[in-house]
Residue frames relative to the residue before (quaternion, step in Angstrom):
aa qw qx qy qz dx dy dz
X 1.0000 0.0000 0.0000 0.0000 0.00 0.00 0.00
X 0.1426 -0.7763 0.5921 0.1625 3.64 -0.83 0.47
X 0.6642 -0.5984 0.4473 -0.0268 2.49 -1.38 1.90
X 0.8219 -0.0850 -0.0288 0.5624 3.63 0.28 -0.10
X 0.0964 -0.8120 0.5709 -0.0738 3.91 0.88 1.39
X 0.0387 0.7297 -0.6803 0.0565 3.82 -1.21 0.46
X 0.3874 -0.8638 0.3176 0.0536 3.16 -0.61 1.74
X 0.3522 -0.8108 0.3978 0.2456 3.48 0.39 1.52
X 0.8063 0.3028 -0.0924 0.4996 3.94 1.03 -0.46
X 0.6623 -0.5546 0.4237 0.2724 3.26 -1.38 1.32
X 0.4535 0.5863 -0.5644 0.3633 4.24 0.73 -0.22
X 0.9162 0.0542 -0.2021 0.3419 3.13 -1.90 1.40
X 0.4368 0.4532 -0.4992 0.5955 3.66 1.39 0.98
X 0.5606 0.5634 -0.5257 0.3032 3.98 0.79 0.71
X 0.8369 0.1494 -0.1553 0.5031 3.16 1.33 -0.30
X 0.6136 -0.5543 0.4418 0.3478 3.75 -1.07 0.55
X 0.3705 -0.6943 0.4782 0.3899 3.70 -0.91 0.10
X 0.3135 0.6676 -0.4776 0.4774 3.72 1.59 0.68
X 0.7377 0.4619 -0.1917 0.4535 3.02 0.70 -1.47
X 0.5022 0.6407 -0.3294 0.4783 3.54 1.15 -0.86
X 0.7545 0.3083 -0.1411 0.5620 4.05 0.36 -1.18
X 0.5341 0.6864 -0.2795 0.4067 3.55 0.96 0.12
X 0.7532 0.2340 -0.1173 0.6035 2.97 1.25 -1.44
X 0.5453 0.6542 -0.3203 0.4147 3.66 1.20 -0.16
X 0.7496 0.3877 -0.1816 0.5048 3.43 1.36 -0.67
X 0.4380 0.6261 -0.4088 0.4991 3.11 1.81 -0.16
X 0.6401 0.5088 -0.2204 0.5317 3.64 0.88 -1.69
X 0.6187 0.4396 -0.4370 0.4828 4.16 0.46 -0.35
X 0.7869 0.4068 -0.2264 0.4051 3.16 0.46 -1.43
X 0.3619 -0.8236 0.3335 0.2820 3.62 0.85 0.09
X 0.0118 -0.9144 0.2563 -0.3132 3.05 0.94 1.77
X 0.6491 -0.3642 0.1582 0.6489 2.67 1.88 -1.40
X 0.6165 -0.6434 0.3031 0.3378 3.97 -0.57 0.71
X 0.6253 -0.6103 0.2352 0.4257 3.13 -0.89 0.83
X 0.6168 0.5522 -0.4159 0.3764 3.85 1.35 -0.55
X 0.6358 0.5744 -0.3819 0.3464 3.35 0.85 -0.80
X 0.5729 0.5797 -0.2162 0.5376 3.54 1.02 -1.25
X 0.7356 0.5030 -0.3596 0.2766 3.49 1.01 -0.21
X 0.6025 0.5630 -0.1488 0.5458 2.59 1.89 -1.05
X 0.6150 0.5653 -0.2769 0.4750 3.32 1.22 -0.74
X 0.8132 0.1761 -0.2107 0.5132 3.65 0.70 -0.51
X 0.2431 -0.5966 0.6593 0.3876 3.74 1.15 0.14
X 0.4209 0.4651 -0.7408 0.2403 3.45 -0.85 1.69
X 0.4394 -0.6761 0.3870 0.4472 3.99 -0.79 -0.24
X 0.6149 -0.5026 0.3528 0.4948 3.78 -0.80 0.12
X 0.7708 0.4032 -0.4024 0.2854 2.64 0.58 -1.13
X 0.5407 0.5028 -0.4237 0.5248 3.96 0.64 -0.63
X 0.5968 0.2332 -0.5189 0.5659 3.77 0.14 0.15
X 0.8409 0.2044 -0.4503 0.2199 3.47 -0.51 -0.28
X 0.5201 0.5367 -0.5263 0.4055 3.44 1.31 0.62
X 0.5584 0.5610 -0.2858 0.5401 3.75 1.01 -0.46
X 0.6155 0.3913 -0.2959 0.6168 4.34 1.14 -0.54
X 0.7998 0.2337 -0.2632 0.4862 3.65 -0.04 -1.27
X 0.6069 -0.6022 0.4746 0.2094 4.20 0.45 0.20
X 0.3629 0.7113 -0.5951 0.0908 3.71 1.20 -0.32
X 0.8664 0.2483 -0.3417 0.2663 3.47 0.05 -0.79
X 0.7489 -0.2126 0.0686 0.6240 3.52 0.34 1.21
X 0.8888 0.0035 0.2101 0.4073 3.20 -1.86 -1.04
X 0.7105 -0.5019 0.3955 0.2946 3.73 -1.25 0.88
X 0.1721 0.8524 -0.4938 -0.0022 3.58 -0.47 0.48
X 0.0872 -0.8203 0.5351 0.1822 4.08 -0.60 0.26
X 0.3451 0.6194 -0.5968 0.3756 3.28 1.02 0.88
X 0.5057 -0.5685 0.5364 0.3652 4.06 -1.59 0.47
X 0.6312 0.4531 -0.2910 0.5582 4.09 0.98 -0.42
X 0.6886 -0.5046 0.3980 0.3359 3.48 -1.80 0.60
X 0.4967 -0.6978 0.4049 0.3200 3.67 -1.16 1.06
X 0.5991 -0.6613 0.3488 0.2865 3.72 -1.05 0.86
X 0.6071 -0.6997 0.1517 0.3447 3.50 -0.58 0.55
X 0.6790 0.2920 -0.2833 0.6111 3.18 2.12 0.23
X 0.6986 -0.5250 0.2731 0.4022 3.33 -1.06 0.31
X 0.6210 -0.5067 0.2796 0.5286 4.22 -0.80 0.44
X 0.8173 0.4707 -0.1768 0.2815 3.51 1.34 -1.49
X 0.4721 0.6397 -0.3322 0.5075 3.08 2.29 -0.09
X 0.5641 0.5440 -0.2973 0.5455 3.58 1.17 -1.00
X 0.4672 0.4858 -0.4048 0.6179 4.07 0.39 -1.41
X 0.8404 0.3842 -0.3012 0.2354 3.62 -0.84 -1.62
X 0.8254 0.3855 -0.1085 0.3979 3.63 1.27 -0.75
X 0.4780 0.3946 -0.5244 0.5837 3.48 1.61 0.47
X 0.3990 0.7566 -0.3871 0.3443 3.84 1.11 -0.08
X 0.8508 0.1848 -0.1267 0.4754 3.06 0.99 -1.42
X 0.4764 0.5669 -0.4617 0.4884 3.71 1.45 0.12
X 0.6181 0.5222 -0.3663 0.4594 3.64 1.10 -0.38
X 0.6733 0.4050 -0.2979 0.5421 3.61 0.94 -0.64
X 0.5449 0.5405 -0.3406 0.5430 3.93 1.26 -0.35
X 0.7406 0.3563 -0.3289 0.4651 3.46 0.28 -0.40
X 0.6606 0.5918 -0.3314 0.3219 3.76 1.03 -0.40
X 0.6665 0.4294 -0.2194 0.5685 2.85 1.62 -0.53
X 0.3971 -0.6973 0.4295 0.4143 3.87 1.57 -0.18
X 0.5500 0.4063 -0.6992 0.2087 3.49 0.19 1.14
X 0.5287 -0.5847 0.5672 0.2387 3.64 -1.66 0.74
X 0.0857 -0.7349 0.6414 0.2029 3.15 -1.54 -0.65
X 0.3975 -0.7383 0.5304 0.1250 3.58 -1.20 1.23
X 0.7509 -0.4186 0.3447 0.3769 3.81 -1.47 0.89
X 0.3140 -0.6342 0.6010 0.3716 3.40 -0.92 0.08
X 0.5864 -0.5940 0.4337 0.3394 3.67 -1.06 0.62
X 0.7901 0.3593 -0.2800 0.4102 3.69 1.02 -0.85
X 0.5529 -0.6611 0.3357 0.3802 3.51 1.58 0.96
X 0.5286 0.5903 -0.4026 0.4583 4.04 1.35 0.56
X 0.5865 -0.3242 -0.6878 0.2789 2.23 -1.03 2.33
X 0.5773 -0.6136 0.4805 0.2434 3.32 -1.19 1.13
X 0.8247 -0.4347 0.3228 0.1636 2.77 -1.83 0.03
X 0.5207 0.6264 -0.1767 0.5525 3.02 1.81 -1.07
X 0.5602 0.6288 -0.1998 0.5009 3.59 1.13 -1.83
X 0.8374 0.3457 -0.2606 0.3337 3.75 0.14 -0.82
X 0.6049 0.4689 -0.3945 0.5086 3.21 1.40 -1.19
X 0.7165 0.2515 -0.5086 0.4057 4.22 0.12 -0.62
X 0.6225 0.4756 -0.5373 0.3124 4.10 0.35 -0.45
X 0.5516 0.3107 -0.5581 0.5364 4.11 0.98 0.18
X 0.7667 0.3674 -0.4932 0.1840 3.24 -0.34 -0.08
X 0.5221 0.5613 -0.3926 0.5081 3.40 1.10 -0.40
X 0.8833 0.1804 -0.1051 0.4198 4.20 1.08 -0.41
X 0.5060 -0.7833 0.1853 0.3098 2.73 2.20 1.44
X 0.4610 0.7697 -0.3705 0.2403 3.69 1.35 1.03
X 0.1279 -0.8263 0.5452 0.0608 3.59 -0.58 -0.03
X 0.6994 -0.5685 0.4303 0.0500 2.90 -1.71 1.11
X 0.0081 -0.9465 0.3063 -0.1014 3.24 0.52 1.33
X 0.2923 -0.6558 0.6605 0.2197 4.17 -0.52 0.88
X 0.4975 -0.6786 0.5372 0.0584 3.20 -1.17 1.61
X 0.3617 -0.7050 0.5725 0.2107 4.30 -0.49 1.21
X 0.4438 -0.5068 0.6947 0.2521 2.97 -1.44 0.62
X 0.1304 0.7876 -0.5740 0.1820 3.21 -1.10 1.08
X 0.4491 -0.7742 0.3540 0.2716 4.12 -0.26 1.45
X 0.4570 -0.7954 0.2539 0.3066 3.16 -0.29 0.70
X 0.4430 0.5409 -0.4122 0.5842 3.70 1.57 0.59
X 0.5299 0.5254 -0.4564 0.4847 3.67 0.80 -0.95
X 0.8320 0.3451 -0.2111 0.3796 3.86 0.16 -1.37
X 0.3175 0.7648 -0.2578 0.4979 3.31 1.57 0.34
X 0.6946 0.6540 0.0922 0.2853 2.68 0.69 -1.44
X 0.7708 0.4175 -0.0033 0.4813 2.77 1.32 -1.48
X 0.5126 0.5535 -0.4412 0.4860 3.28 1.66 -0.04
X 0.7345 -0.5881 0.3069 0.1429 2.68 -1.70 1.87
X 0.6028 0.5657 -0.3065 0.4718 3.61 1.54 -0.96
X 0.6597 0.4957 -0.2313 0.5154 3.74 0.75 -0.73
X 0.7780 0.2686 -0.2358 0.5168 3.75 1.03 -0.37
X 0.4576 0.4202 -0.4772 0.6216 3.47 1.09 0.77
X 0.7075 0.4239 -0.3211 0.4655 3.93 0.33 -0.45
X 0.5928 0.4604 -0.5181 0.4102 3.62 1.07 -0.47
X 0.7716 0.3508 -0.2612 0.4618 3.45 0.55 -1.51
X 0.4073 0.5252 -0.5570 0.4979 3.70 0.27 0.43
X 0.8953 0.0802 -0.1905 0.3946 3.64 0.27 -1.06
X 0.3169 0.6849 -0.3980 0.5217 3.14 1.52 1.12
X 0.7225 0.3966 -0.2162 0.5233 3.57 0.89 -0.99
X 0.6724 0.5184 -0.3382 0.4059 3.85 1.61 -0.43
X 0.4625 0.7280 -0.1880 0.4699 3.14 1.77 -0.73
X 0.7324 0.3927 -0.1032 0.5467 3.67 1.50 -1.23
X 0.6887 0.4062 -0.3294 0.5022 2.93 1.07 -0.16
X 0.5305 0.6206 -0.3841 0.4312 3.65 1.43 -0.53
X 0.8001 0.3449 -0.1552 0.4656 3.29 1.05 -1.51
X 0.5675 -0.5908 0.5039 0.2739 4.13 0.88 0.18
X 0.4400 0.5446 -0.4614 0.5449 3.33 0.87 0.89
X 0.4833 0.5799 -0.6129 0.2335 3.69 -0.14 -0.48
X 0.7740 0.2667 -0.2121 0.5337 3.92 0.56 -0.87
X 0.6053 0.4185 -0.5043 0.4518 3.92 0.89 0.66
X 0.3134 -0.7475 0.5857 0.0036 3.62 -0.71 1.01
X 0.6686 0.5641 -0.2452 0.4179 3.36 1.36 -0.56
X 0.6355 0.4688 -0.1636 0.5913 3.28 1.88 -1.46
X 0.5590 0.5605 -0.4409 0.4231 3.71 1.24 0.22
X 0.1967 0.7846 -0.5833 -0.0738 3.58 -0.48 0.52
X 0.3042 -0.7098 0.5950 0.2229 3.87 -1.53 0.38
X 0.2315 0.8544 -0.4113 -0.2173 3.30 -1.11 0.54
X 0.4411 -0.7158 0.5050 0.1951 3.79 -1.01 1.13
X 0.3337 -0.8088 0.4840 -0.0094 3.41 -0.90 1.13
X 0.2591 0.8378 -0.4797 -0.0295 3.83 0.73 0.60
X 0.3381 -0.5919 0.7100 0.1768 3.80 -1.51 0.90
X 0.1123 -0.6303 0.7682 0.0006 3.33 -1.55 1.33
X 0.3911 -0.7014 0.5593 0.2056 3.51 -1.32 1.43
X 0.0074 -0.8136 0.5383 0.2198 3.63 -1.12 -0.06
X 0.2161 0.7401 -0.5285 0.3553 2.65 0.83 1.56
X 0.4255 -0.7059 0.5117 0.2426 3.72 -0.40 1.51
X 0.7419 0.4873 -0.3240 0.3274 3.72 0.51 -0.64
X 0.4175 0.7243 -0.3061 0.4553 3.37 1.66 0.08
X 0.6762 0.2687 -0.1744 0.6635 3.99 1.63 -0.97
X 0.4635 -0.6830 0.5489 0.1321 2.11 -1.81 0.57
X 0.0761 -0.7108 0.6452 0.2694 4.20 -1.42 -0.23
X 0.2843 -0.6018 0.6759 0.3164 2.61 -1.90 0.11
X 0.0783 0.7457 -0.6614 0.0201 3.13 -1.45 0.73
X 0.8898 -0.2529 0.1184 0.3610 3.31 -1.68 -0.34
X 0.5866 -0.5928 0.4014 0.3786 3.69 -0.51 -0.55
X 0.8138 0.2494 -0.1491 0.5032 3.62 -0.32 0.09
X 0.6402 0.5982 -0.1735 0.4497 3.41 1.44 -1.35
X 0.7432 -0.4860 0.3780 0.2619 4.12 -1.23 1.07
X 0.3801 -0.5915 0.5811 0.4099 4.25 -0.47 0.44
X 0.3748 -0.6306 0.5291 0.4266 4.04 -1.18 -0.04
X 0.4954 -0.7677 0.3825 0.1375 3.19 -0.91 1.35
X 0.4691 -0.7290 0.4808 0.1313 3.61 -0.56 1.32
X 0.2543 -0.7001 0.6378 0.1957 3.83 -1.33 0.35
X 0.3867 0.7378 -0.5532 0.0080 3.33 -0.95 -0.02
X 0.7399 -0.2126 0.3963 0.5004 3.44 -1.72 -1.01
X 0.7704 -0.0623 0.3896 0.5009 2.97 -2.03 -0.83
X 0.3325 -0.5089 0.7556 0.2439 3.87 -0.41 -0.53
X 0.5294 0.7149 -0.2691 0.3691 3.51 0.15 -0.15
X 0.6553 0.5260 -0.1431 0.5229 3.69 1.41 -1.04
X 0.1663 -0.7288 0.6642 -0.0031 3.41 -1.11 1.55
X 0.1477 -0.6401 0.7379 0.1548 3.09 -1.58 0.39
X 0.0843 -0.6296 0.7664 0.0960 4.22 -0.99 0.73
X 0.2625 -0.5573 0.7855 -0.0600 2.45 -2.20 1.21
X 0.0332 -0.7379 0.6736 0.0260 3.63 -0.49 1.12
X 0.2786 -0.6400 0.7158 0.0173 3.67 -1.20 1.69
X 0.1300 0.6155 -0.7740 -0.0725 3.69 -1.52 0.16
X 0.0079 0.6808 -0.7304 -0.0550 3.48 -1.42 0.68
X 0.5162 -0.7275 0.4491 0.0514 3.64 -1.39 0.51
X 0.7424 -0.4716 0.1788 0.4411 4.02 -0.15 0.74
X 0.5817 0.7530 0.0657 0.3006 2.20 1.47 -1.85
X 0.2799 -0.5893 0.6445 0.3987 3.46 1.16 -1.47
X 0.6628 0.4991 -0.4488 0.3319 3.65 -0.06 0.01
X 0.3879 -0.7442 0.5199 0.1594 3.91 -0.75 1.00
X 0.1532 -0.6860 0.6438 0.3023 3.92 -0.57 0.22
X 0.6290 -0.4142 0.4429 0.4864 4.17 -1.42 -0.12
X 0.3656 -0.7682 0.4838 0.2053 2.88 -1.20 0.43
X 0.1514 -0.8571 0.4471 0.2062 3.64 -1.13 0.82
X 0.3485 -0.7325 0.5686 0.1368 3.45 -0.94 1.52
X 0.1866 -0.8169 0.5454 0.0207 3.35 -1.38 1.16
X 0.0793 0.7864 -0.6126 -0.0043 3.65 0.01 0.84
X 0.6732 -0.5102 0.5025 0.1843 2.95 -2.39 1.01
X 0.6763 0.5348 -0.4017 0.3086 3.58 -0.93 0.95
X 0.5971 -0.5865 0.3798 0.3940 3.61 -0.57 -0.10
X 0.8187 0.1935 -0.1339 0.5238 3.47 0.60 -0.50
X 0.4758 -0.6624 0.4665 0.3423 3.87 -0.92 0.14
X 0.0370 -0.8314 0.4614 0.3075 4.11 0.13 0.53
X 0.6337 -0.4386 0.3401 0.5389 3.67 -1.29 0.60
X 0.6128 0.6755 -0.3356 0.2356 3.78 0.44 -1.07
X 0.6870 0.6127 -0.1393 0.3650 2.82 1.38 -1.31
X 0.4955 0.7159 -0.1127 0.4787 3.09 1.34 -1.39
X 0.0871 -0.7740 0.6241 0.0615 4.53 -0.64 0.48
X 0.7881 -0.3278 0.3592 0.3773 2.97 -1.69 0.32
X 0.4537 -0.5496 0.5426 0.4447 3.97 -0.67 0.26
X 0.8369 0.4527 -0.1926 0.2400 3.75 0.51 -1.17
X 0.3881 0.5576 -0.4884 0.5477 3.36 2.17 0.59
X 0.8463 0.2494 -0.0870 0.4626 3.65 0.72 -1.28
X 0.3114 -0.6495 0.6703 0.1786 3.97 0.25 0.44
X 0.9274 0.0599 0.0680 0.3629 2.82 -1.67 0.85
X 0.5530 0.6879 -0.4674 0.0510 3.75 0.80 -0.45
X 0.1159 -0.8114 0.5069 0.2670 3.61 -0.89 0.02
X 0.2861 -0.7831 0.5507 0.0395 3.24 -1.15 1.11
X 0.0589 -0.7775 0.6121 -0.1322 3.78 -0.97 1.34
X 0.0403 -0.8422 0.5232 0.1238 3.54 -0.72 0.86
X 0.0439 0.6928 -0.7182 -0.0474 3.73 -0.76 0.40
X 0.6155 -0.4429 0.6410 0.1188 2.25 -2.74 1.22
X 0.6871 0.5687 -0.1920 0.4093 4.12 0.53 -0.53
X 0.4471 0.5704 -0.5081 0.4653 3.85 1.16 -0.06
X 0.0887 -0.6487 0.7554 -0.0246 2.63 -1.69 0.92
X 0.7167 -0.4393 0.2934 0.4552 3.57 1.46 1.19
X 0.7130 -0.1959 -0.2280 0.6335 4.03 0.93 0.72
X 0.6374 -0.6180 0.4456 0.1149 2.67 -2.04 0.27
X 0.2914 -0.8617 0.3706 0.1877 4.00 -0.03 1.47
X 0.5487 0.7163 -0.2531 0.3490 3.12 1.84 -1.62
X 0.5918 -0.5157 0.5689 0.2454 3.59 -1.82 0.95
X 0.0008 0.7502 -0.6531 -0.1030 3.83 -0.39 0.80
């Protein structure tokens, strides 16, 4: 089968596929014969009488050959690979090589899918996401505001977002020459995280931020101007494992 065919000739751009179920239901309904309807819709006979008598399987009102499952079985099954992939389960080849290769690339395109490399993703993060566990946070989020007299302070509301930056050199990327070796980084383990904890308020207001690095002591090196980071604070622990667990 070819995979990305382009029709060298002007055959079956005379008629619409409106026009196609038009003259077919005329010809059921005995309206008018299959020659007349030809002439009448510049379609051939013979495609009406392959599109009236059903040869190629199941009913179809497309101008090309009918797919190998029905529209509502297809519809019904990018349905459930969509609902399979939200939740991250995959699916493996079939061993007897049925539906081919050919079979998958036109059924995404006909249901606008693609072939996707599964994210790493912690398994509490993806937790998380279940709809039952975010209706219960903000449920006991909204009791929590109302316990503590805050629902109408925006100021006394604050969020915070925890991000881990890898320093692991093999993680970027260059660009360089062709044919020729990337330039080769030094470092540690690769293995070392630095967290940055951000909080920002209802309000729009931002609090300093507080950078956490792996190790026992804090080096001067480490440490910036005051006037890149306001206000930042800086803490270093021997115990990260890349976020932070502790009550701030």
């Amino acid at each position: 089968m070819v995979r990305s065919y382009v029709r060298k000739t002007k055959k079956g751009d005379a008629y619409t596929k409106e026009e196609l179920l038009q003259a077919t239901n005329a010809i059921t309904s005995k309206q008018m014969t299959v020659s007349i309807a030809a002439r009448l819709y510049r379609i051939p006979r013979t495609t009406l009488y392959d599109h009236i008598n059903e040869r190629r399987g199941m009913k179809s009102t497309t101008k090309g050959r009918n797919t190998a499952l029905s529209p509502a079985v297809e519809k019904s099954l990018a349905q459930s690979l969509t609902i399979m992939e939200k939740y991250g389960h995959g699916f493996k080849s079939n061993r007897s090589g049925y539906p081919g290769h050919d079979w998958l690339i036109g059924f995404s395109s006909r249901h606008k899918l693609s072939l996707k490399k599964s994210q790493v993703v912690e398994n509490a993060r993806k937790k998380a996401c279940d709809p039952f566990i975010i209706y219960s946070y903000f449920d006991l989020l909204w009791e929590t505001m109302i316990d503590l007299g805050i629902v109408n302070r925006s100021d006394r509301i604050w969020n915070l977002d925890e991000t881990s930056f890898c320093l692991d050199p093999s993680k970027t990327k260059t660009v360089g020459p062709i044919g020729q070796p990337s330039t080769r980084t030094t470092h540690g383990s690769g293995r070392d995280n630095t967290s940055v904890l951000m909080a920002c308020s209802a309000d729009g207001k931002k609090g300093p931020p507080l950078i956490i690095f792996k190790g026992q002591n804090i080096w001067d090196r480490w440490i910036t101007q005051q006037f890149e980071f306001p206000d930042a604070t800086y803490a270093a622990t021997s115990n990260m494992g890349g976020w932070n667990e502790r009550y701030l």
